[in-house]
Every structure is written in C-alpha cells, then in structure tokens.
MILUM-622706 format. One record per residue (C-alpha): x, y, z. Coordinates in steps of 0.25 Angstrom, whole numbers, padded with zeros to 4 digits, always signed. Layout:
N
XYZ ...
This chain:
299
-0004-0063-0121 +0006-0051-0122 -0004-0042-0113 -0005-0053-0104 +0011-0056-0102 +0012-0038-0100 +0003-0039-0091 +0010-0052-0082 +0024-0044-0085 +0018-0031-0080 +0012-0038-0068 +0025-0046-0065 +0032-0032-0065 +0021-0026-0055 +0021-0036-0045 +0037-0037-0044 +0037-0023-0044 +0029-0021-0032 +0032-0036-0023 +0046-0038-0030 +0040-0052-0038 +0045-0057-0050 +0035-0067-0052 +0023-0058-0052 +0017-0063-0039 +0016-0056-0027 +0024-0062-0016 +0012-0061-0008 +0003-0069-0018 +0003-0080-0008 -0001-0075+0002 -0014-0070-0004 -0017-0081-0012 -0015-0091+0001 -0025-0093+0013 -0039-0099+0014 -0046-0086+0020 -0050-0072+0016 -0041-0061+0018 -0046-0048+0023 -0053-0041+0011 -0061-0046-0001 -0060-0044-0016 -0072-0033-0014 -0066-0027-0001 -0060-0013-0003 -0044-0015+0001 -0045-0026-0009 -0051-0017-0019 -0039-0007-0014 -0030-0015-0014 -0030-0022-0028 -0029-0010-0034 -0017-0003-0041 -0019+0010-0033 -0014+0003-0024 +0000+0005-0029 -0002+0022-0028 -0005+0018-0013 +0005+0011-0009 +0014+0022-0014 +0004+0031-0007 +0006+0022+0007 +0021+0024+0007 +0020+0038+0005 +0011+0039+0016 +0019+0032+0024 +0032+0040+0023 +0023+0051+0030 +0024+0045+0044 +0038+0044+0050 +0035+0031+0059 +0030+0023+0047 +0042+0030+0039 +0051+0025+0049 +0047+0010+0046 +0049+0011+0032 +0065+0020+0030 +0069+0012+0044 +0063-0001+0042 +0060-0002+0024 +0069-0008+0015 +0060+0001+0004 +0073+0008+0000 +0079-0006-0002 +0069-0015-0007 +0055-0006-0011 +0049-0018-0017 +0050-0026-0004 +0045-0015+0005 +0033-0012-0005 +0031-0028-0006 +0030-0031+0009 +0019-0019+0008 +0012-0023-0003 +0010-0039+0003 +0004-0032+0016 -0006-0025+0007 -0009-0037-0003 -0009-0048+0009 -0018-0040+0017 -0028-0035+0007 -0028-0050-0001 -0024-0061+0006 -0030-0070+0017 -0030-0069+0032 -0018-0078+0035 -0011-0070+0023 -0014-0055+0030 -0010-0059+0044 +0002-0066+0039 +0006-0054+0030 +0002-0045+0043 +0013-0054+0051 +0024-0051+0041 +0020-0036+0043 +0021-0035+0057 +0034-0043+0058 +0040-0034+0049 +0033-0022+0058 +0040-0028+0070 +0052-0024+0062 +0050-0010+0060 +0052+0000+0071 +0060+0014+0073 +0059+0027+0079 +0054+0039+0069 +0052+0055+0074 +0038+0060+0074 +0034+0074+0068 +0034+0079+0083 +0049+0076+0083 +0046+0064+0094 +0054+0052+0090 +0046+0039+0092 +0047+0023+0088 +0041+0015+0081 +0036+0002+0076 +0032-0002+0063 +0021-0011+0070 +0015+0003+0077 +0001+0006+0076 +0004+0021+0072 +0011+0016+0061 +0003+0006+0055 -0009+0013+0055 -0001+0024+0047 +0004+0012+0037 -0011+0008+0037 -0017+0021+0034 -0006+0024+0024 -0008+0013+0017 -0024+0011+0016 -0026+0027+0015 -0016+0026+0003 -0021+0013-0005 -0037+0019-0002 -0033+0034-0008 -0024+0028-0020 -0036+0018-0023 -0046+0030-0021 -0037+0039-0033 -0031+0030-0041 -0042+0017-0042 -0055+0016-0050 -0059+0003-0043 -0069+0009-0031 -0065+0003-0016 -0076-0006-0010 -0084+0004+0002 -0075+0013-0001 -0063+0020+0007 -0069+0015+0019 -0071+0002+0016 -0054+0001+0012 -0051+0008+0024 -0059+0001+0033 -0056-0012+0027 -0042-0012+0025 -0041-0008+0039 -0039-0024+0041 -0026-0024+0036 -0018-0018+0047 -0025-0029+0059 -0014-0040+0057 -0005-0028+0058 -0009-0023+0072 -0017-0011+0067 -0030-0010+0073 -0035+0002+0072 -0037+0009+0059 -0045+0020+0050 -0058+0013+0045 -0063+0024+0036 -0057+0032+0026 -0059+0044+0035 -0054+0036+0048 -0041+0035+0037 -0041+0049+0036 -0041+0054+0048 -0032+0043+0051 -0021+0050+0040 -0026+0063+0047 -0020+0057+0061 -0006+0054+0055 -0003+0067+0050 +0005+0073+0061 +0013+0061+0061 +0018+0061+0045 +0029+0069+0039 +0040+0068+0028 +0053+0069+0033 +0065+0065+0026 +0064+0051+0028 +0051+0052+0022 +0054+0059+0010 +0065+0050+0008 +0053+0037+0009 +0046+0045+0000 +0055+0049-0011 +0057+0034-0009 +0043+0030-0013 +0042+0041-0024 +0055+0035-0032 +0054+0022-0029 +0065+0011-0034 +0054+0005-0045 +0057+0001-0059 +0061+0013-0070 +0047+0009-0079 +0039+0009-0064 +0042+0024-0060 +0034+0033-0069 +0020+0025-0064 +0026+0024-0050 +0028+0039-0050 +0014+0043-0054 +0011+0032-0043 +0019+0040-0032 +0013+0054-0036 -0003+0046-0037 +0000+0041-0023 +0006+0056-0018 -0006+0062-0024 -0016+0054-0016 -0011+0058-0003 -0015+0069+0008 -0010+0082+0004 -0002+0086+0017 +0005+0072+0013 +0009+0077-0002 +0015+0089+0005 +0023+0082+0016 +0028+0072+0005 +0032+0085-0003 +0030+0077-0016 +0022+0086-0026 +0009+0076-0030 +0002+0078-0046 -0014+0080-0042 -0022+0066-0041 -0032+0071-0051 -0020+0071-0061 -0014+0057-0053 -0027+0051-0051 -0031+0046-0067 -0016+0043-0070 -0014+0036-0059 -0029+0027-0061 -0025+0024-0076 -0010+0020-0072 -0016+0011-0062 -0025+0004-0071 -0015+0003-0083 -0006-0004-0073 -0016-0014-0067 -0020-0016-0083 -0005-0019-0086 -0003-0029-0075 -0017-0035-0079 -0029-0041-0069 -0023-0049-0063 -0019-0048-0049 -0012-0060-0042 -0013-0054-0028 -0028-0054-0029 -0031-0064-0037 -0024-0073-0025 -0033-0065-0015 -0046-0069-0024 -0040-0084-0025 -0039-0086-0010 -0054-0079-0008 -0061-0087-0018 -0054-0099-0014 -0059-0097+0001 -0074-0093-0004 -0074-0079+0000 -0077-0074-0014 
C-alpha cells in the first residue's frame, strides 16, 4: 500500500510537471477517452509503440533543439512563445498535439488540429536567411512545418532507437511512414516516407540552419530550464542524451561539448526504466485510448 501511494504521489508529480495538473490527469484525457471511432493508430502500430514510451521525453528535448537550428521556425517560438514566461504551458500545448494525435479518435485529431492552426494563423514574422535576404513568414508555411515535422518524428525515432529496449513495429520505416498522418489536418501533404526520404530530407535543410544569438539564447533556454531543484540532475543527463543523438555538424553548430552515447546510452536506458517503474504501469492516457477502442470493437 505504501509502494502504491509513492508511486500515485510520483505520478501526480509527473503529469503536473509536464501539463501543469494537480490532479494527476492530463487535461487532455477527455479528449482521448471520448468518441465513438478509432483514431489514426492502433495499440500494435508503430508511432503508438513510440509514442508510449519514456524516450520520448529525451526527444522532445531533442525536437527543440532541433528546432532552434532554423531561423524561421526560431522566429515563431522568441517572437511569438511565451516559453520564457510560462514553459510548462508552451510544453503542454505540444505535448496534447502529440498525445491527441497519436491516441485519441478522428473528431478528437481534427479538433486538436483546428486549435493548432488557429494558433498558426497567429504566428507570423520576418526572419534573415543565411544568404542575408530578409523574408516573411507564417507559422502556417509549408517550409516550416515540414521542418517542425521532421524535427519532431526524426528526433522521437532516434531517441527511441538509443534509449528504448521495446523494438518499433516494421521498423524505422513503418514510424516514419506512418506517423506521416499526423501533419494532414495541419495542411501538410507532402512528407518523407522512409527513414532515408527523412534523411535526405535533414540533408535539404542544412544550408538553411544556423545558430546565431537568438538561438544560443533559446538554447541556453532549453539546457537550464526553469524546473524543480530535485528535477535538474536527471533532466541534465536528459539534455546531454538528447545532444548526443544528434548529427555531428549539429553538435558543432550548437557548440555544446556532448559525453559519447556509448557512455549516454545504458545510463540513460536504466534511468528511463527506473522512472517508468517509479510512476508505476499504469498510464491514464493510454488506458483511455484502449477504453475508447475496445469500446468500439476494433480490439
């Protein structure tokens, strides 16, 4: 009983930390466990797999960073973000996209999706490119969002493929190919299919990225994030597991010195475990998703 009230405190804790609830529920629990339909993924599908997993919190770290690389989609988050202000709600709004879209129902996506693209219409800007050439932009660009896209699935599928034990289903392929279907409601139709159409997608990109001082400043940002004192040390070993997995010329242009990911890689595995033992089994999120499906006869 002790164990199990830990665990419910430790949970509690989590979930506030990363969607600001003091209830232990996500606020976007509803959302998933409402509807009469499937979604776009299965239990056995690979972005659910993914997804469910606690690398996922070293990708998301790894997506920001990523992120910060491109002067347009830097420009959205210093001009436009309220990360400075209010992290956890910036991290929420991100982590509900994510969880709706890869759990909840069809009604529950494209609603989800509607609350993105309002807050896209929102978001515009001029930023300087690397040729000097100042341009606009609008946080509902393609160009952008398929950088936001490929920052977000190439991050979440090379954490996973470092730090996870649980093997994807099909394969880097099948993740990328299939979490492709997250960016339709969001006006992006065009996307890499394969692990190496995501390649040499990242490959396309690179004259644009840089790090210039706004982007040191966003990425000093992410490395000492405004958490809780007893947070700090795993979330430090997080930031260095997420720097380590990235692109070489990346690590240089961040100028951050990375520890090798043969010494990040078991560390990091264990600590992931430990803390999905510490919260316990149980996940509210999913366990909604399975509800709803079960419910509706398609497992």
């Amino acid at each position: 009983m002790a164990s199990n009230a830990l665990q419910q405190r430790l949970a509690r804790r989590f979930v506030h930390l990363l969607s600001g609830s003091s209830d232990g529920k996500p606020p976007w629990l509803a959302a998933v466990a409402e509807g009469e339909e499937g979604g776009f993924f299965l239990p056995g599908d690979a972005p659910w797999i993914v997804h469910r997993d606690f690398a996922t919190l070293v990708g998301g770290v790894r997506a920001l960073l990523l992120q910060a690389l491109h002067p347009g989609a830097l420009g959205g988050v210093a001009q436009h973000s309220r990360y400075e202000e209010d992290p956890l709600g910036r991290l929420s709004g991100t982590i509900r996209w994510l969880t709706v879209t890869t759990f909840g129902s069809m009604t529950a996506i494209k609603d989800e999706a509607g609350r993105v693209n309002r807050m896209h219409d929102r978001v515009s800007g001029e930023y300087e490119k690397n040729s000097g050439e100042k341009t606009g932009y609008k946080a509902a660009d393609k160009d952008l969002l398929l950088w936001v896209h490929i920052a977000f699935m190439d991050s979440f599928l090379r954490t996973h493929q470092n730090y996870s034990k649980n093997p994807i289903p099909g394969g880097a392929d099948a993740y990328v190919a299939q979490w492709s279907k997250s960016v339709g409601p969001l006006g992006l139709d065009k996307v890499p299919m394969s692990e190496q159409e995501l390649v040499q997608a990242l490959d396309q990109y690179r004259p644009q990225l840089r790090v210039d001082e706004q982007a040191s400043a966003v990425i000093s940002w992410i490395r000492n994030a405004p958490l809780p004192p007893a947070a700090k040390p795993a979330y430090r070993l997080l930031f260095h597991s997420a720097l380590a997995t990235l692109p070489k010329d990346f690590q240089d242009m961040i100028g951050i010195r990375s520890f090798p990911l043969w010494l990040l890689r078991p560390i990091t595995t264990t600590l992931l475990r430990l803390g999905r033992k510490a919260i316990g089994p149980d996940s509210p999120i999913e366990d909604a998703a399975l509800a709803r499906l079960r419910r509706v006869g398609l497992i």
